[in-house]
Short mmCIF file of the C-alpha atoms (twelve columns), coordinates in Angstrom:
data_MODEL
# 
_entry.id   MODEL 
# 
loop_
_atom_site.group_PDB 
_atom_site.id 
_atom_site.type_symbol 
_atom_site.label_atom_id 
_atom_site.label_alt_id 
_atom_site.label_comp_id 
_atom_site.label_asym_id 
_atom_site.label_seq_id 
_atom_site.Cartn_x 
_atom_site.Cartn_y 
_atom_site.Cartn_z 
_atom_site.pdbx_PDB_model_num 
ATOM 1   C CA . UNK A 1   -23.037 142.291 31.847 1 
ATOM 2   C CA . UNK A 2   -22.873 141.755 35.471 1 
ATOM 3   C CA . UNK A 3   -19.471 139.921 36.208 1 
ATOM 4   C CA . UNK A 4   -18.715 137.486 39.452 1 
ATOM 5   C CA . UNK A 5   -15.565 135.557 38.740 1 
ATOM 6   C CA . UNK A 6   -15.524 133.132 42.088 1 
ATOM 7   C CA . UNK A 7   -12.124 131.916 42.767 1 
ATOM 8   C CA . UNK A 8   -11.450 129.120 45.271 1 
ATOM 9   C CA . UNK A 9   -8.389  129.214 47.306 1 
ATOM 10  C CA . UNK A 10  -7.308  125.799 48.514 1 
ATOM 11  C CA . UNK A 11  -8.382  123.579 49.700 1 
ATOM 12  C CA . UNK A 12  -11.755 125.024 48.657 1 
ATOM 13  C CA . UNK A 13  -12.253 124.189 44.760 1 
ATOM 14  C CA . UNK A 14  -15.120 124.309 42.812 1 
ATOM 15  C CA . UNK A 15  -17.759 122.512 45.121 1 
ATOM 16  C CA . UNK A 16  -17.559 125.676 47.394 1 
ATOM 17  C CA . UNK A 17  -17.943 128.036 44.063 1 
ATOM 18  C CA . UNK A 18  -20.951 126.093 42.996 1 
ATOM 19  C CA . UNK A 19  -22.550 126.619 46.305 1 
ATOM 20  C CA . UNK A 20  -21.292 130.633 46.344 1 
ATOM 21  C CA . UNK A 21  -22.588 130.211 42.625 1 
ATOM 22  C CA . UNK A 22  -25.910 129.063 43.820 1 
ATOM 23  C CA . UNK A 23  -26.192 131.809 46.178 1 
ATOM 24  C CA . UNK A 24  -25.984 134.604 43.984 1 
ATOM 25  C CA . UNK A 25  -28.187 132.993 41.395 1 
ATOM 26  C CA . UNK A 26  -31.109 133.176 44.299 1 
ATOM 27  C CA . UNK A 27  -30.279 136.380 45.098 1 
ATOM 28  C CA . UNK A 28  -30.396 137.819 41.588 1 
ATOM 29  C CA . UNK A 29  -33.791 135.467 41.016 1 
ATOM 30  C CA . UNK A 30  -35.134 137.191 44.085 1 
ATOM 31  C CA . UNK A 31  -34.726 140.314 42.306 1 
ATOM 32  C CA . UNK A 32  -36.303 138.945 39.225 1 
ATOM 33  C CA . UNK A 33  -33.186 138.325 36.936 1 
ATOM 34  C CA . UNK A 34  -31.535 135.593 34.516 1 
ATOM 35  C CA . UNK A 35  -28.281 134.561 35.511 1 
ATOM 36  C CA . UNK A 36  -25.844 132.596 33.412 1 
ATOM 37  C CA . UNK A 37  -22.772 130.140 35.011 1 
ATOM 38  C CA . UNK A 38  -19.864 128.952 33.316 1 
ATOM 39  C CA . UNK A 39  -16.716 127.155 34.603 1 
ATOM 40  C CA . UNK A 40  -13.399 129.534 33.935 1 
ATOM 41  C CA . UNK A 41  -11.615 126.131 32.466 1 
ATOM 42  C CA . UNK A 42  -9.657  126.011 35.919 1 
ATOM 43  C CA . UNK A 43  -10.243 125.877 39.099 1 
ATOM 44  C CA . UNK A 44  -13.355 128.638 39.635 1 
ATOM 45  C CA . UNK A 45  -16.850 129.440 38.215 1 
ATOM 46  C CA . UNK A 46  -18.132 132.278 36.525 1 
ATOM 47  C CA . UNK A 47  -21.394 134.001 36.847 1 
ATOM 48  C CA . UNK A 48  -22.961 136.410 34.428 1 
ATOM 49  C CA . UNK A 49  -26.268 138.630 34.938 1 
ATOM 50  C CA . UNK A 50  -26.692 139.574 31.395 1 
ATOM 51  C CA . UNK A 51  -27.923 142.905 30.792 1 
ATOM 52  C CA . UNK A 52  -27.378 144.492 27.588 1 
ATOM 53  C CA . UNK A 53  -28.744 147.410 27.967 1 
ATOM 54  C CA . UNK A 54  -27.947 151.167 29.908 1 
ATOM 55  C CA . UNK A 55  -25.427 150.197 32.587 1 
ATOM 56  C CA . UNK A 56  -21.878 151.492 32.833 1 
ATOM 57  C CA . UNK A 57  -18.739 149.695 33.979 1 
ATOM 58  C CA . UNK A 58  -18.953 151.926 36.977 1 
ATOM 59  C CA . UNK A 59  -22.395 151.505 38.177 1 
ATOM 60  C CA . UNK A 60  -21.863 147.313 37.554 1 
ATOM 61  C CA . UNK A 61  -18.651 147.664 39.591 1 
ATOM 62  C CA . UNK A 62  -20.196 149.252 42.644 1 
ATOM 63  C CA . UNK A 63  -23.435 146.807 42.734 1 
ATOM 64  C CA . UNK A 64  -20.962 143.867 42.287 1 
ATOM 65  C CA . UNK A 65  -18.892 144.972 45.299 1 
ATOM 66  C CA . UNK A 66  -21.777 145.586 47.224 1 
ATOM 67  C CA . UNK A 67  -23.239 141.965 46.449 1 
ATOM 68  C CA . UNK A 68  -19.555 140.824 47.273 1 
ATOM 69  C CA . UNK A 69  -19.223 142.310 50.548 1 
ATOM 70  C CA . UNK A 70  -22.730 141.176 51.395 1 
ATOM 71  C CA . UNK A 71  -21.716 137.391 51.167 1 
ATOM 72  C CA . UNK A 72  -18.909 137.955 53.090 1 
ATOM 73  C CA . UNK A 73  -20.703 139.495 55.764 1 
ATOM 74  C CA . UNK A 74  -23.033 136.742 55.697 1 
ATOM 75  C CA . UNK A 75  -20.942 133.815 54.566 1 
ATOM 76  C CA . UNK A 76  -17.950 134.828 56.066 1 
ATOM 77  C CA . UNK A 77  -16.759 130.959 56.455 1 
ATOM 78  C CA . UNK A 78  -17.266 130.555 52.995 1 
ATOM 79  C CA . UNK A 79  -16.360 134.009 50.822 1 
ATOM 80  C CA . UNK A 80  -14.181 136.731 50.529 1 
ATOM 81  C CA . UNK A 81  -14.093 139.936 48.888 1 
ATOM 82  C CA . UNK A 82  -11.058 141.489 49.248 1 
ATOM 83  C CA . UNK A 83  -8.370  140.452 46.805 1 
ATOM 84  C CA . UNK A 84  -5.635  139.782 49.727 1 
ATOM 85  C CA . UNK A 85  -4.489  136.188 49.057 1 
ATOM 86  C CA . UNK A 86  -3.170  135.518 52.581 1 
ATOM 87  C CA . UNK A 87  -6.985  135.979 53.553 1 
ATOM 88  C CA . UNK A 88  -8.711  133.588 50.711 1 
ATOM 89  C CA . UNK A 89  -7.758  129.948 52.123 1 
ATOM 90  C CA . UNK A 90  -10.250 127.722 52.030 1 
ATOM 91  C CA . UNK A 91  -12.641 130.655 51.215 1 
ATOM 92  C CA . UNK A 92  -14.376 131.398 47.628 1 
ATOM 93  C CA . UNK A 93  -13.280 134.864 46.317 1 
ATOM 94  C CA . UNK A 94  -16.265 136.846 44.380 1 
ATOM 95  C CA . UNK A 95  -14.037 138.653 42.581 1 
ATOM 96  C CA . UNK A 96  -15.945 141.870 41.709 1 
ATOM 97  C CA . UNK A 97  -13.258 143.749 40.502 1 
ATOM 98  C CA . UNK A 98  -13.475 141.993 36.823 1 
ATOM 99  C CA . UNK A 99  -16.766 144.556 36.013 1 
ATOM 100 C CA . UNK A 100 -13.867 147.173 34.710 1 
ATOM 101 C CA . UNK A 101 -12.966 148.007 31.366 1 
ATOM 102 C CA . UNK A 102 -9.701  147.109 31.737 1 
ATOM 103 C CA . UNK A 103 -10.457 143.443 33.133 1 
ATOM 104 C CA . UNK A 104 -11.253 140.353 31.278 1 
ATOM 105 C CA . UNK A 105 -12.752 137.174 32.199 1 
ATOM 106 C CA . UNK A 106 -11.752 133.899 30.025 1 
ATOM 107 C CA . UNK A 107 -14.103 134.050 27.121 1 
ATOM 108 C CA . UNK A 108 -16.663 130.623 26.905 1 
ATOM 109 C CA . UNK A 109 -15.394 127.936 25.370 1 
ATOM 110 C CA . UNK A 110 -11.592 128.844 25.775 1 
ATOM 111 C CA . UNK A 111 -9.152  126.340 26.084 1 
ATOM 112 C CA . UNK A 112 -6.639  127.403 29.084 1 
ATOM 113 C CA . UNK A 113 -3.072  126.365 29.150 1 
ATOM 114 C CA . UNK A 114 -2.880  124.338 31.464 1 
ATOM 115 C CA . UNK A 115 -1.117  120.559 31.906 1 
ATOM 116 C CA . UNK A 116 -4.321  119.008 32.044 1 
ATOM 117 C CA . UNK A 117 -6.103  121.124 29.261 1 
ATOM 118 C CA . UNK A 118 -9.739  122.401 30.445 1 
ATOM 119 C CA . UNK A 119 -12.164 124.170 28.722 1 
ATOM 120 C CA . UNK A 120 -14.516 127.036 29.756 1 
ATOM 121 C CA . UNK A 121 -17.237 125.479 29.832 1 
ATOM 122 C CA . UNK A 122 -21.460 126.850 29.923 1 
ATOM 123 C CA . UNK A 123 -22.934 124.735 32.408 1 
ATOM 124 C CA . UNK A 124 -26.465 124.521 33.444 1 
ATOM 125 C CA . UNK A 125 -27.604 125.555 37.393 1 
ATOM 126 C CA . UNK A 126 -28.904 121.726 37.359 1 
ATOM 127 C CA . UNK A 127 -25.124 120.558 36.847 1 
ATOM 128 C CA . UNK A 128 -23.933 123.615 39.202 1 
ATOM 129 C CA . UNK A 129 -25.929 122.068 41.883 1 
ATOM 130 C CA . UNK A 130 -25.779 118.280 41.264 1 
ATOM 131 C CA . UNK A 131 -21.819 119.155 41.400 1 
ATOM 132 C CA . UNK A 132 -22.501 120.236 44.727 1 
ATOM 133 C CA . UNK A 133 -24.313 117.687 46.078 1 
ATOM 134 C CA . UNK A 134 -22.692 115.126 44.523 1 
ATOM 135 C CA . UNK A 135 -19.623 116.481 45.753 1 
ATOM 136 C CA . UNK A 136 -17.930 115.496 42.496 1 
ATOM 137 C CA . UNK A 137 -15.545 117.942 41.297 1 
ATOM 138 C CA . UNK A 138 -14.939 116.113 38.338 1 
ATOM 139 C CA . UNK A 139 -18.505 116.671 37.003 1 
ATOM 140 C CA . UNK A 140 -17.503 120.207 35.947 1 
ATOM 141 C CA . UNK A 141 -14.358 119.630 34.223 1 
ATOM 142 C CA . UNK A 142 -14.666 119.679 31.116 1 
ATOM 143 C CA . UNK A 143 -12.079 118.488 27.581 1 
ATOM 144 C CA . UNK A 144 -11.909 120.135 24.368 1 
ATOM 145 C CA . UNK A 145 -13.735 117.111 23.198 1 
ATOM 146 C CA . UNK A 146 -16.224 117.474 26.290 1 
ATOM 147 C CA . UNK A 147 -17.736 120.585 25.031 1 
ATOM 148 C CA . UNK A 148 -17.964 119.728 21.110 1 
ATOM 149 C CA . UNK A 149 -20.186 116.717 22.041 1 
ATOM 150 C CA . UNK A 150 -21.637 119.076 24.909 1 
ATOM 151 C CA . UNK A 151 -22.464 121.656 22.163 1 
ATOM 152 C CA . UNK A 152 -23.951 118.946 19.311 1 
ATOM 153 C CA . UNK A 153 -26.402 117.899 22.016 1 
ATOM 154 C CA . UNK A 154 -27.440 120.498 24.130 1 
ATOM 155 C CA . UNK A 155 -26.554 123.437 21.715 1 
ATOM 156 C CA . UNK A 156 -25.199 127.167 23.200 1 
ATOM 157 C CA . UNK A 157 -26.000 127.305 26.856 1 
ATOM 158 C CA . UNK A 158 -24.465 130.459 26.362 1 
ATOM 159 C CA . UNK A 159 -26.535 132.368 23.895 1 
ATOM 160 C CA . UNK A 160 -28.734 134.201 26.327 1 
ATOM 161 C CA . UNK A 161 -26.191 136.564 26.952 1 
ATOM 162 C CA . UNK A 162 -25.653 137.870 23.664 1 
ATOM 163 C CA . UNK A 163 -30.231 138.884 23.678 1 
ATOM 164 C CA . UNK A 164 -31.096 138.640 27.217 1 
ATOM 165 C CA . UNK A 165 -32.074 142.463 28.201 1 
ATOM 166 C CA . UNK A 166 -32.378 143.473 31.739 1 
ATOM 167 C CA . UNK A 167 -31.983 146.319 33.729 1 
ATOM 168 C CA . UNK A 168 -29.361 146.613 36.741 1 
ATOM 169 C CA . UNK A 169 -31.195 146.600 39.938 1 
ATOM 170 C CA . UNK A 170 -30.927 149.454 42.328 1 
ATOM 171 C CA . UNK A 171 -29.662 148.507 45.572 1 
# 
């Protein structure tokens, strides 16, 4: 899998990651790909371009920088790529670094430890965007409970990743 991890630093929050998130799902349509979003359960999004096929931690790390870089040469207001955290405030960070072997993203449907309990969540691009436009934070935060009636009606938003095969583009 392809791996974005977009982290807000304050006072963005997840309105501007749904709009980053929104971004790179165009761009990765454009190109003629599936992409998947999840909330991480706190404060960011997630967005996956399953592959499941021939691609290497290496070869997704450099794309992912490159797409990274891109929005913040474009979207400089908005993103960052560079880890520094004096430089993220009020920016998203598209946090390529997490395609590594060594890195992990919160698995879906995790519960994090936090005081207010949140879940990572699947969410459709619908919500992503109606989040966004609503400018309703709250539409994406999701309880324990949330996602078992979430799963009983709408089922696995997740499961494309585990068949969806397609091939890393070549930038």
């Amino acid at each position: 899998m392809l791996v974005f991890d977009l982290d807000p630093g304050a006072p963005a929050g997840i309105i501007e990651c749904c709009q980053v998130g929104l971004v790179l799902r165009g761009m990765f349509g454009a190109l003629g790909l599936e992409t998947l979003v999840k909330t991480s359960g706190s404060k960011g999004l997630q967005v996956y371009v399953p592959l499941n096929g021939e691609a290497s931690y290496a070869q997704c790390k450099t794309l992912a920088r490159r797409v990274a870089e891109l929005l913040e040469q474009r979207l400089g207001e908005l993103v960052i790529s560079r880890m520094t955290r004096s430089a993220r405030r009020g920016r998203v960070l598209v946090d390529w670094s997490q395609n590594d072997a060594h890195k992990t993203t919160v698995a879906p449907y995790s519960v994090r430890a936090l005081e207010q309990p949140g879940t990572s969540t699947p969410v459709s691009w619908d919500e992503v965007a109606a989040c966004r436009d609503a400018g309703e934070p709250e539409r994406l935060l999701f309880s324990p409970a949330d996602v078992l009636l979430r799963l009983a009606r709408d089922g696995d938003l997740f499961a494309p990743a585990l068949h969806l095969s397609q091939e890393l583009p070549r930038l």
